[in-house]
N, C-alpha and C positions, 0 to 999 in steps of 0.2 A: 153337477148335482153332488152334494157333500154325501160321504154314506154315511147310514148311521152308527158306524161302528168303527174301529181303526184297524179290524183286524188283519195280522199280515197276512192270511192265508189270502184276502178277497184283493190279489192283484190289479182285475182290472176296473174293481171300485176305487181303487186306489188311484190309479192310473183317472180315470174320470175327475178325482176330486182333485189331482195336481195339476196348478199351472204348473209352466215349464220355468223355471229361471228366466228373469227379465234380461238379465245381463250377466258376463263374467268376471264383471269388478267386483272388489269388495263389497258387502253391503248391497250389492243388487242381485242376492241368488234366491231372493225373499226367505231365508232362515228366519228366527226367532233373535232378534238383537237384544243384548240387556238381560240373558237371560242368566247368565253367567259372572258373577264377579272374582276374586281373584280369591279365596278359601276354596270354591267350589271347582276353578280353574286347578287348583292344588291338589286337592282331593281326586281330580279325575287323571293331573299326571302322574302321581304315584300309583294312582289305584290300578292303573294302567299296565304297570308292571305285575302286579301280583305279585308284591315280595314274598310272603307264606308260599307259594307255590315257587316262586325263582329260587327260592333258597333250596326248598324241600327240592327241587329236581336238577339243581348244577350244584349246591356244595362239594356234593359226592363227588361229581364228574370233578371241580376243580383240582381239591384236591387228591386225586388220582395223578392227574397233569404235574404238579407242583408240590407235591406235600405241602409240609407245614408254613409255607410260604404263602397259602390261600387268603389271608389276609392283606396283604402287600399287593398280592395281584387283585384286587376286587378295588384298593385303593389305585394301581395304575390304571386297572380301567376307566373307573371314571374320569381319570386328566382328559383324553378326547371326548369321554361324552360332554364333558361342562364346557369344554371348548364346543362343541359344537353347539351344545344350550346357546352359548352367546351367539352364532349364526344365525341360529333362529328367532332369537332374540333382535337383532338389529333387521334382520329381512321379513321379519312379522312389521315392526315400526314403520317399513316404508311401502309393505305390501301386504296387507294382513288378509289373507285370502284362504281358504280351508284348505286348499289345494298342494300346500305348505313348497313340498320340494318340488314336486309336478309345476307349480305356477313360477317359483322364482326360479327354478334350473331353465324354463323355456325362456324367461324375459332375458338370463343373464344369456345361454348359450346358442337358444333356439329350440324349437315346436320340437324337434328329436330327441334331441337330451333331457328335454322338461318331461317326455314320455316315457324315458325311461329311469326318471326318475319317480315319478308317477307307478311304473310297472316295478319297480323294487317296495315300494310301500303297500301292494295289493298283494304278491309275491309272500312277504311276510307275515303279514295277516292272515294272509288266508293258509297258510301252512301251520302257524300257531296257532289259528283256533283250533284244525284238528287235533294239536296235543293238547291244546286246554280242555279239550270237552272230550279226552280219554282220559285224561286227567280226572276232571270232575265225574264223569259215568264211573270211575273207578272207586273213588273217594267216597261218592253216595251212598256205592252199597255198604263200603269197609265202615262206613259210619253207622250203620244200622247194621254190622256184625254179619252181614251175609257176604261171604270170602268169595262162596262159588260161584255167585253173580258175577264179583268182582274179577272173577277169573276168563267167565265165560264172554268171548269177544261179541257175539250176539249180543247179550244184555249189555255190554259195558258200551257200546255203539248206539242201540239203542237210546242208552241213558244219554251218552254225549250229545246226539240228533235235538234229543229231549232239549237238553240245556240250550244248545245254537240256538233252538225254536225258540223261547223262553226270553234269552237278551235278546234276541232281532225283537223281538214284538214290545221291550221294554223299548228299547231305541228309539221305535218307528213310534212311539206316541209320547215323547218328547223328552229333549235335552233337560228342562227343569228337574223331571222323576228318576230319569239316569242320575244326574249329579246328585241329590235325597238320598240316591238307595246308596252310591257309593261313598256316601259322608256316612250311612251309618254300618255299611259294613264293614271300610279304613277304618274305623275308627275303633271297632272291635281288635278286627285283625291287630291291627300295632301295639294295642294293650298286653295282647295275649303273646304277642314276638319279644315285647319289653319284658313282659312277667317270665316269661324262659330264659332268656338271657342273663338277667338277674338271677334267678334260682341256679340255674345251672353255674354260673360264675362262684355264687355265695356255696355251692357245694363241693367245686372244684380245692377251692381251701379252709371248708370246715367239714365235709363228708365226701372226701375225693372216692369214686369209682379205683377201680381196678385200671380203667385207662386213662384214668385224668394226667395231665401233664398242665403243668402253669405257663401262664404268660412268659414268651420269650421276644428279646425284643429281633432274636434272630428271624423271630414271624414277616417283619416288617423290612429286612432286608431281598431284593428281589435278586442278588447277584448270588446265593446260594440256591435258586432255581436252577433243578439237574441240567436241561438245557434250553438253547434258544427256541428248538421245536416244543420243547415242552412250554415255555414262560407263552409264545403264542398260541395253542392250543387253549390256555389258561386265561389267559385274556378274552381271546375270544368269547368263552364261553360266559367270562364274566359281564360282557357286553351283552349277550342276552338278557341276563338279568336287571342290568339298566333299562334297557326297550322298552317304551313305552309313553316314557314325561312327557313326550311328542305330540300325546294326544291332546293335552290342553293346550296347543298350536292350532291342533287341526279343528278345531273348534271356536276358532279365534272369531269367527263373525256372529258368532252367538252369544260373544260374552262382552260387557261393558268394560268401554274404551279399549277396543280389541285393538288400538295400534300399540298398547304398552303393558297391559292385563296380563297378556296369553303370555309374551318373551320374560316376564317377571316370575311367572309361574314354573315356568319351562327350568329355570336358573333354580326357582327355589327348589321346583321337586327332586333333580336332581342328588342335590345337598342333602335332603332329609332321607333320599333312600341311602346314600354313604355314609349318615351315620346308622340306618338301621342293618343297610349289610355287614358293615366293618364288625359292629358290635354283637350282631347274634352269630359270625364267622366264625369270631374271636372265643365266644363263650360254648358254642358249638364243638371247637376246635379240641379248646381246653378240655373240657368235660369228656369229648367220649374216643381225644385223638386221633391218631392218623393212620391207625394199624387196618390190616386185611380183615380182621376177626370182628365176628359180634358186633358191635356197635360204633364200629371204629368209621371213621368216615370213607375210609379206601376201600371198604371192601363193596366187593362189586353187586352184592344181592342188594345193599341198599342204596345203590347211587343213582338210581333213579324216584329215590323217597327218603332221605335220610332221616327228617322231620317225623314219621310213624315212630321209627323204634328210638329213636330219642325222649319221645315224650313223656312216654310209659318209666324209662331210664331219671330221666331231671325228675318229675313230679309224683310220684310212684303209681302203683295200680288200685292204693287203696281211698275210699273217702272220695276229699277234698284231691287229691291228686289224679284219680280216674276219672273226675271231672271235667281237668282241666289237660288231662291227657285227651280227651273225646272233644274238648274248644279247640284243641290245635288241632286235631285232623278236621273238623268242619269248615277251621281257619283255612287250609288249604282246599276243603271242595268250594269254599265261596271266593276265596282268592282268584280261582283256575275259574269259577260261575262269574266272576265281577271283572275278572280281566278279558273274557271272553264278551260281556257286554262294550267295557271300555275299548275294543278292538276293533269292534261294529265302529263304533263312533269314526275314528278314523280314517278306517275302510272306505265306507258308507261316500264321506265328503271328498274324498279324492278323486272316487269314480266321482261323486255330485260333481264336481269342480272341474274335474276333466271333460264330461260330458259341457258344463256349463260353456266351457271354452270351444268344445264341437270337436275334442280330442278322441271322443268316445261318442256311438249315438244318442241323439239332444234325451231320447227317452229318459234316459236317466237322472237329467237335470229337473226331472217335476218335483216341488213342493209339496206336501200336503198343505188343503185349505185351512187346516182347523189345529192340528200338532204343529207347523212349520217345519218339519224335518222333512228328507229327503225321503221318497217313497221308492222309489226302482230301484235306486241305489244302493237304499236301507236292504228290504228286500229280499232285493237280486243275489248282495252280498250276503245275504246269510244262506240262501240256497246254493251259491256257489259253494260258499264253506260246508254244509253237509254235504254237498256232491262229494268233494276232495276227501273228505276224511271218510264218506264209506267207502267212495273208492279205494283208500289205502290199506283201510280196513280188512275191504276183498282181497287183496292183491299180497298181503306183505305187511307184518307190522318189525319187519327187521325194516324194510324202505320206510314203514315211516318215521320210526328212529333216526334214521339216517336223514330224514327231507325237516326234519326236526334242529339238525345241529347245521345243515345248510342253511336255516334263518340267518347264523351269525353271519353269513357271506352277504344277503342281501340287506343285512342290516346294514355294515358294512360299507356297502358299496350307496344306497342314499344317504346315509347320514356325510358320508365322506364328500359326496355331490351339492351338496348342503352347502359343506365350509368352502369348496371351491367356488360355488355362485355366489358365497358371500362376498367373497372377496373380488370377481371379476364383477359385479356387481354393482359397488361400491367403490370402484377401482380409481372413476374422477374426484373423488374425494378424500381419498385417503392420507395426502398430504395436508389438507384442512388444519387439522390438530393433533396433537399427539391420541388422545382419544379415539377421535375415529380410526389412527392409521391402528392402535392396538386392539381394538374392539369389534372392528369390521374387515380389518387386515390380517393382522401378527393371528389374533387367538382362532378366526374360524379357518385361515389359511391352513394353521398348523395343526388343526384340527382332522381338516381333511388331509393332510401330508399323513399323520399317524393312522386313518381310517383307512388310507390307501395302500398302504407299510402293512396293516394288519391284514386285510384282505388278498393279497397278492401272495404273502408267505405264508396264508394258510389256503388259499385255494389250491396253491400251485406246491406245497412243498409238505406242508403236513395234513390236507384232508387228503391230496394225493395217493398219498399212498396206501396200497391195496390194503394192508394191514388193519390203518385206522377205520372205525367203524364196523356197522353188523353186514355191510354190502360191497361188492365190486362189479368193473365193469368191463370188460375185454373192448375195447375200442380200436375202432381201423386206426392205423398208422401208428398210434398213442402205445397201445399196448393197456394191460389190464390196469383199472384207474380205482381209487376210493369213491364207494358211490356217494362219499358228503360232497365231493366238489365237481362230481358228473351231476346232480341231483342240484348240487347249488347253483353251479354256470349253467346248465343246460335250461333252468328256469327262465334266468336273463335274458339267454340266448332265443329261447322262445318270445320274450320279449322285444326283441330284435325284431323278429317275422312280422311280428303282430306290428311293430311300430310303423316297419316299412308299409303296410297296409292302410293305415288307418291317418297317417300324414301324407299319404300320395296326394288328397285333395291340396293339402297346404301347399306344396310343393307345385302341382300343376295348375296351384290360382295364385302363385308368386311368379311361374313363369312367363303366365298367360300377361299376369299384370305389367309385368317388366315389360314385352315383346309388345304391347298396344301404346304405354306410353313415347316419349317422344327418344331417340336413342342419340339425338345431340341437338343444341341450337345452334339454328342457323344465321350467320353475323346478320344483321342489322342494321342498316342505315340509320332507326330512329332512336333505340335504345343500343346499351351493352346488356347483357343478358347470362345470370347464371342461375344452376336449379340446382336441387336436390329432390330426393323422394327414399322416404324412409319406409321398407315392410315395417308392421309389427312384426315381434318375437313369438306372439302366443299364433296361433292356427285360428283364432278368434275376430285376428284382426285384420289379416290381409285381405284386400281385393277393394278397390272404388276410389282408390284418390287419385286423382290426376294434373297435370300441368301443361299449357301451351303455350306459345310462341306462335300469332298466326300473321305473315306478311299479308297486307292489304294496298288497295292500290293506293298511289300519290303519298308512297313511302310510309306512310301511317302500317302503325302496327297493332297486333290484336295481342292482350293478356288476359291469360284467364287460370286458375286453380277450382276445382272440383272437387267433389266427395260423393260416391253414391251410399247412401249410407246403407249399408250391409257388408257381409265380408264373406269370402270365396271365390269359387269361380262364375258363381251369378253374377256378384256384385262386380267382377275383374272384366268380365262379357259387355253386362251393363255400362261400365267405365267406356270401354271402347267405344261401341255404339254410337254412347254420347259426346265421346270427343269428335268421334268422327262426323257428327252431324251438326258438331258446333265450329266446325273448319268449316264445313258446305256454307251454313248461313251466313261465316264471316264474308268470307268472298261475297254476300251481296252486299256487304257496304252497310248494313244495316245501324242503327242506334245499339246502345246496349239495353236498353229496357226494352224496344219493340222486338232483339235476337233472342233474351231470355223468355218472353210472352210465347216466339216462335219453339224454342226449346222446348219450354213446359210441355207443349203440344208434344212432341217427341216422346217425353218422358213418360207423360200421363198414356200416350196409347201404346208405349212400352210396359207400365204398370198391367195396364188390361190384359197384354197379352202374356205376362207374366205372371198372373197373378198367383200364389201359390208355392209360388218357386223358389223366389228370392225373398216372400213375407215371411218367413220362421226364420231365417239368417237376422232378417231388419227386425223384426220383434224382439227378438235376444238381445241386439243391440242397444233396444232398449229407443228405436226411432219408428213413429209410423206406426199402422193400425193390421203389420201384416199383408195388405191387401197386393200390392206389388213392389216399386222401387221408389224413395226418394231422395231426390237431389239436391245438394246445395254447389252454390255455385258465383262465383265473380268473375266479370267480365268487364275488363277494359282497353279502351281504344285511344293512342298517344299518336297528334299527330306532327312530326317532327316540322313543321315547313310554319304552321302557326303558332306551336307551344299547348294547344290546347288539348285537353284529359279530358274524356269524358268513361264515366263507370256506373255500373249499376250490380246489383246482388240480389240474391234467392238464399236468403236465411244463411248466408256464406260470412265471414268474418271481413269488415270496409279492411282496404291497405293502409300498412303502415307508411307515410311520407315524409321523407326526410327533407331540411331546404336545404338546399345546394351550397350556400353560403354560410349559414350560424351554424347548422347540424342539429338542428332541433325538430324532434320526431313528433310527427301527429298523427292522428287516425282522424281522416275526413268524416263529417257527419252525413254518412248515406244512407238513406230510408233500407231497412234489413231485406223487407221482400220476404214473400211466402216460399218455403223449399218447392224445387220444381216436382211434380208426378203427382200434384193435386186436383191438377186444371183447373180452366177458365180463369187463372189469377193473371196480376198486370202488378207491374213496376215499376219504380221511378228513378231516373238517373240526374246525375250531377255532374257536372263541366268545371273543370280547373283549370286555371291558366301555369303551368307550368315551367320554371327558368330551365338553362338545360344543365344537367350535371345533380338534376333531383334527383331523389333516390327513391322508388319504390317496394314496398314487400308485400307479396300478397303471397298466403298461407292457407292450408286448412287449418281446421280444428284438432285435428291430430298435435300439432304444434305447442297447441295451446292448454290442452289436458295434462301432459305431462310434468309441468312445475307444481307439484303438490296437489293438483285438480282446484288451483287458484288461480283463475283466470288475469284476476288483476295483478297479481306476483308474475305470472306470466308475459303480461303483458309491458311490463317496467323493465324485465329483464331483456325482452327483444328493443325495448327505446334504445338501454345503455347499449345494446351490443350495435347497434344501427347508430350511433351517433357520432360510432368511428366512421363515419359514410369514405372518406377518401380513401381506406382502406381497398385492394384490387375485393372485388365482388366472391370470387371464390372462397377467398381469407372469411369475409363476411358470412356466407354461407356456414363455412365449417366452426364458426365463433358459434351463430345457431344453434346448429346442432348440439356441439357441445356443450351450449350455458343449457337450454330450455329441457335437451332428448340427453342427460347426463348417462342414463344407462338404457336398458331393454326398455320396449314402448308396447304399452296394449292398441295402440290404434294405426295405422298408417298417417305418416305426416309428409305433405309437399310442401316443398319450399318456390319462390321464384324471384329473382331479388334484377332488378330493371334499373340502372342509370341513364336518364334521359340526356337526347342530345338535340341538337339545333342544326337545321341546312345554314349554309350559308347564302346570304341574301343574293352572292353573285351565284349561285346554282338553280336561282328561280328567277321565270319572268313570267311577267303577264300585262295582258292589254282589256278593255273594255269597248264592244264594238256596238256600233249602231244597230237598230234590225234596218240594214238596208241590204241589198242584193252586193253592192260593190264594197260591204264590208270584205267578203269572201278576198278579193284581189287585196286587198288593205294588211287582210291578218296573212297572208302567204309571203308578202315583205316584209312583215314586220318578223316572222317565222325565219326565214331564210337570213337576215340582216343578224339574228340572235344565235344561230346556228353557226353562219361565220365567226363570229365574234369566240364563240366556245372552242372552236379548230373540229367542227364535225359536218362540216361541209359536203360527204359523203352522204350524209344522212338526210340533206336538204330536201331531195325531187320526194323522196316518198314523205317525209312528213309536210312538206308543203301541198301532197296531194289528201295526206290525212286530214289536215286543216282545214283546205278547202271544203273535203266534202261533207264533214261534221258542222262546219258554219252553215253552210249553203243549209244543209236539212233543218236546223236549229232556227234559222231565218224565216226559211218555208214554211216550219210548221209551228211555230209558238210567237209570240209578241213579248217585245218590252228587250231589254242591252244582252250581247252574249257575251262571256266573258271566254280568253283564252289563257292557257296556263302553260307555258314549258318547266319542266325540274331537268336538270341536269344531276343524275347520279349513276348507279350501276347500268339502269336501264335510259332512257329519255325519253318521259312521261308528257306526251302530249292530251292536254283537258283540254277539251270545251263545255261549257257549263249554260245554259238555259233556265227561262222560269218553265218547262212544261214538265208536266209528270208522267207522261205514255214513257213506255221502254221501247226501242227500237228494237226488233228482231233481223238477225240475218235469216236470205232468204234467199235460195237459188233463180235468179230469173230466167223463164224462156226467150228462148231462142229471136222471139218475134216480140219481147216486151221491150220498151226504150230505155226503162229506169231497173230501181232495183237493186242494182251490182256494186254500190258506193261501200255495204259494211261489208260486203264478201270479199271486195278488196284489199277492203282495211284488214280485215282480219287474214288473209294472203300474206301481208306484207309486215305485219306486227309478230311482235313474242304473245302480246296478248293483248285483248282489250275488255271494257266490261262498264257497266252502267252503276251508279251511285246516284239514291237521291240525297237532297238537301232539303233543309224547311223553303228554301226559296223555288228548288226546282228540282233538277238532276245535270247531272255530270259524266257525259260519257269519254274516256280512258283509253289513253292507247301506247304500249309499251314496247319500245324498239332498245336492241340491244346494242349498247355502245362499244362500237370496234376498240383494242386494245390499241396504245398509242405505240405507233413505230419505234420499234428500237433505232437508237444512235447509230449509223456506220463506221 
């Protein structure tokens, strides 16, 4: 039931009106698509930043680090954020997912690393909103001239709660009104950054201050920074001020043509915020210099607001200039108000996206019915963020200064995770062209190299020390530490705990998957045989694809590939099960359309009794109605001694066939068949006459998704790589892989690749017998004369007694020719074949009965034996093991 209202307070109306996310692909988390174009994309990653506010609260701090160098360093910092822009930029185009670094860090590295990439973007957010929103509580009152508000941490908490509240609830009723509000209050803000800049510049040399100093181009040299600990500290902090463009990424499935939109966006905002920091740095610099005093930028009463006493200073306190001194202090409470919604955005789709993927519980993945935005998410995340910021509030406003300048460490460290996914990522292509190798290789690689450079020497060398900052920490062993880098690692590190928690499922339904599937094949008389089987990378995907090899009697063999569709350890359980009960039914010989009928039945009363369990996993997936498990599935039977193939499918992908001779690949036309766990469905099979040295591929879907989610591109690519058929089978496999699964996969993919082979005519015999009683003496010479012939003469008295006594019952109890069959291979497969359709049972006879003991003995003296029907009849089997040939003396 939709509510009538969108309010954020009315959680679990909310919760009511959200589906969950259909899926964790692109495009299936049901957002608003289209909603977004590339000004709007622009507007949201600058705004994102709050330059009024990034300027007003680190110019000071920079140049404290660097003097007059504060310009140069705001220009070094952006070389890795643009480099990383382009990361984002090329991993948006080939994965445009909200989930940004959380999605590509797991595809490239795996579910752990994608989580802890994930955990540095929530890490961030949620620590800057609470200086954005003491920020803005500060601001609100200083704009309305009441100071003692502005003082009193009560009220100024308050106010900040006030605002959190305020953007979550823009948020949560939709992307379109967010991007509105913040096209017209960028749009303010920049004017009025421009208009300062400008005045303060034209005053610098026509009504210079007392502190004015002119443009020097020594601004722009960075090797006159006092030192290396300083030019890092500097950087650093300039990086905060970049933070942000990222958000029109993370938005990227809301916006049109989200595989090219967002990463164009992402490039451009960066750009425009370097020319707006360099230039109001620069006119900033000039106009009120670098001195400790009064309005110098170094002095420390104002480095956490330079922008207040500047303003009053460039535009004066009378008229027109008290005007527009009162525009820039609102500029920076609606900067710190609009950055703090643009951070929801972010926030909000990570956890959405993470959730979607089942990284976080699915709760979080709902929709709203009527906004399309994420509701838990939304939320969740804005009540997490006032938690944090009155907590810090209670606690410490030195900690939260300090948990303040630790953002640059987890900025830091995912942007820098960013440029490495990029480039392992991308890694089979990078020799393609110069292009890709500089654009998905050289710029996000070295991206991340400088992210990581930056991180490392100020975690570990300059927030270290006790000194820097308003906090320390006496630590065991360590000794006493800066609380910016116990405050910024200890964050991570807490992410660590949380990750090992909440991947154990991935991890125990990867292991579970691996331990059910098959752990080698086994050689083969009829085919050569090689597999593969790929996890997904995301926690989304693993669990239900499967592969087998099953020996059958009269050397014939069983293939078959699987998918239960769902993912965990349901769907890993479910895998099993069904393999295990598609080995049971092979052994009876059966067709491949009447084993899948028997399957379904499997499936379907697997469904029943699961119901519940493993439907929210398959619903996400975006298969099925929820209700329990479905199955897709091929199965086929090659039997060496005829040539002839018979298959059948359950909504399973027909095999690719190679001919043994030209090398020209086809996909048989096999009726699809209904997925199994529907019940009462039936299916039809088809027979091929097979040469030997065919090739066969049978695959999941998994396989076939990953070339672009273009089946038919998919599918041309596996012809050309199958066409080198003479190639050893292994080679073939890992061609696979490599052309179709080029990097990290959202789905599990099985491979199974079968070159057919042929008995040799002198390893088979066989005879056609009368129904007469003295056939029985007939087929035991003709047995024993063929047995000589082979050099297994040893083997004569018991299979001349098997023959006898499988004829004689065959005689007795049905009408019309028996036929008799020896193979000669590993085992010495003695058939006899009849029109009757009863099964014979073994059966212990008493003591006083006359008959009876003919199969107890056969089975006494055999490896095995077992019943097969035919359309003519049935076939009963019997397999004795052929002694090793004497060594030489």
């Amino acid at each position: 039931m939709t509510p009538s209202n969108g309010s954020v307070g009315s959680v679990g109306s909310a919760e009511a009106a959200a589906p969950t996310a259909v899926g964790p692909g692109a495009g299936e988390k049901g957002l608003k698509a289209g909603a977004l174009g590339l000004t709007s994309s622009v507007v949201i990653g600058v705004a994102s930043t709050a330059p009024a506010y990034s300027l007003a609260a680190t110019l000071g701090l920079v140049v404290t680090r660097v003097g007059p160098q504060a310009p140069v360093v705001m220009l070094l910092a952006f070389i890795p954020i643009l480099l990383i822009a382009y990361a984002y930029r090329e991993l948006n185009a080939g994965n445009a997912d909200c989930g940004t670094t959380f999605t590509w860090a797991s595809r490239a590295f795996g579910p752990r690393v994608g989580w802890m990439g994930g955990w540095g973007i929530i890490v961030a957010d949620v620590i800057v909103m609470a200086n954005l929103a003491e920020i803005a509580g500060v601001y609100t009152y200083r704009l309305f001239g009441s100071e003692s508000l502005a003082e009193s941490r009560l009220w100024t908490t308050l106010a900040g709660v006030a605002w959190i509240a305020v953007m979550t609830a823009v948020s949560y009723v939709g992307i379109e009104i967010s991007a509105a509000l913040q096209r017209w209050l960028l749009g303010v803000e920049v004017v009025v950054l421009i208009l300062f800049a400008a005045v303060a510049m034209t005053r610098v040399y026509t009504d210079p201050p007392e502190t004015a100093i002119r443009v020097s181009a020594s601004w722009f040299n960075p090797l006159l920074v006092p030192s290396a600990e300083a030019l890092t500290a500097g950087i650093v902090a300039a990086v905060f001020i970049y933070w942000g463009w990222d958000t029109a990424v993370a938005v990227n499935e809301e916006t049109a043509d989200s595989a090219h939109i967002p990463g164009r966006a992402a490039v451009l905002s960066t750009v425009l915020l370097l020319i707006i920091y360099v230039s109001v740095a620069t006119a900033a610099q000039a106009f009120a210099g670098v001195g400790t005093e009064g309005i110098g930028l170094a002095n420390q009463d104002n480095a956490d607001d330079v922008l207040s006493g500047l303003g009053s200073a460039v535009f004066g306190d009378q008229g027109a200039g008290r005007l527009l001194t009162e525009l820039l202090i609102l500029m920076v409470v609606t900067s710190a108000a609009a950055s703090t919604q643009t951070t929801i955005l972010p926030l909000a789709r990570t956890v959405f996206s993470m959730a979607a993927h089942k990284a976080v519980p699915a709760r979080f993945a709902r929709v709203h019915r009527t906004y399309l935005t994420p509701t838990w998410s939304t939320v969740g995340m804005g009540l997490v963020s006032i938690a944090f910021y009155v907590l810090l509030s209670v606690i410490s406003r030195d900690v939260l200064a300090d948990t303040i300048e630790s953002i640059g460490l987890a900025i830091a460290f995912y942007y820098g995770l960013t440029g490495f996914a990029c480039v392992w990522y991308y890694r089979m292509v990078l020799t393609r062209s110069a292009k890709d190798f500089v654009c998905k290789g050289l710029l996000p690689g070295t991206g991340g190299l400088l992210m990581l450079s930056v991180f490392s020497y100020a975690a570990f060398h300059v927030y270290a020390d006790p000194r820097y900052g308003a906090t320390s920490f006496d630590l065991p062993l360590i000794g006493t530490t800066g609380g910016v880098t116990v405050l910024g690692i200890g964050a991570l590190l807490l992410g660590v705990v949380l990750m090992l928690v909440v991947t154990h499922e991935h991890t125990a339904a990867l292991k579970l998957q691996r331990s059910l599937l098959p752990r080698s094949l086994e050689p083969q008389t009829a085919v050569e045989a090689a597999s593969r089987y790929v996890p997904a990378d995301s926690r989304s995907g693993v669990g239900g694809d499967w592969f087998d090899v099953v020996p059958l009697s009269g050397t014939r063999v069983g293939l078959v590939v699987g998918n239960v569709v769902g993912h965990g350890l349901h769907a890993a359980a479910a895998m099993g099960l069904l393999r295990t009960s598609m080995r049971v039914l092979a052994r009876m010989d059966l067709p491949p359309d009447e084993l899948l009928s028997l399957l379904d039945d499997v499936a379907t009363q697997t469904s029943t009794e699961w119901a519940g369990k493993v439907g929210a996993d398959r619903t996400r997936s975006g298969g099925g109605t929820g209700d329990g498990i479905t199955v897709t599935c091929l199965y086929v039977v090659y039997d060496p001694v005829s040539g002839r193939c018979s298959m059948a499918r359950a909504g399973a992908w027909p095999p690719a066939l190679v001919d043994a001779d030209s090398g020209a690949v086809s996909f048989p036309d096999l009726p699809p068949g209904p997925p199994l766990g529907l019940g009462g469905q039936t299916f039809q099979g088809v027979e091929l006459q097979l040469p030997p040295g065919s090739l066969l591929a049978l695959f999941t879907d998994g396989l076939m998704r990953a070339a672009d989610h273009d089946t038919d591109v998919a599918r041309g690519l596996l012809a050309d790589i199958l066409a080198e058929h003479r190639l050893p089978l292994e080679q073939l496999c890992d061609r696979a892989l490599a052309r179709l699964l080029p990097g990290p996969v959202d789905d599990d993919a099985a491979v199974l690749l079968v070159r057919t082979r042929m008995l040799d005519e002198r390893q088979v015999a066989g005879w056609e017998l009368e129904s007469d009683p003295a056939s029985a003496g007939a087929a035991r010479a003709a047995v024993g004369g063929q047995l000589a012939a082979w050099g297994l003469d040893e083997l004569t008295f018991t299979t001349e007694l098997i023959v006898s006594e499988l004829v004689t019952n065959a005689i007795r109890y049905t009408e019309g020719p028996v036929h008799v069959r020896l193979i000669r291979d590993e085992y010495l497969i003695c058939e006899v074949s009849d029109t009757g359709h009863t099964s014979p049972h073994l059966r212990h006879a008493a003591t006083d009965e006359e008959g009876g003991r003919g199969l107890f003995i056969i089975a006494q003296m055999t490896h095995r034996w077992g019943t097969r029907y035919t359309p003519d009849g049935k076939t009963i089997w019997a397999e004795q093991v052929v002694p090793p040939p004497e060594a030489p003396r």
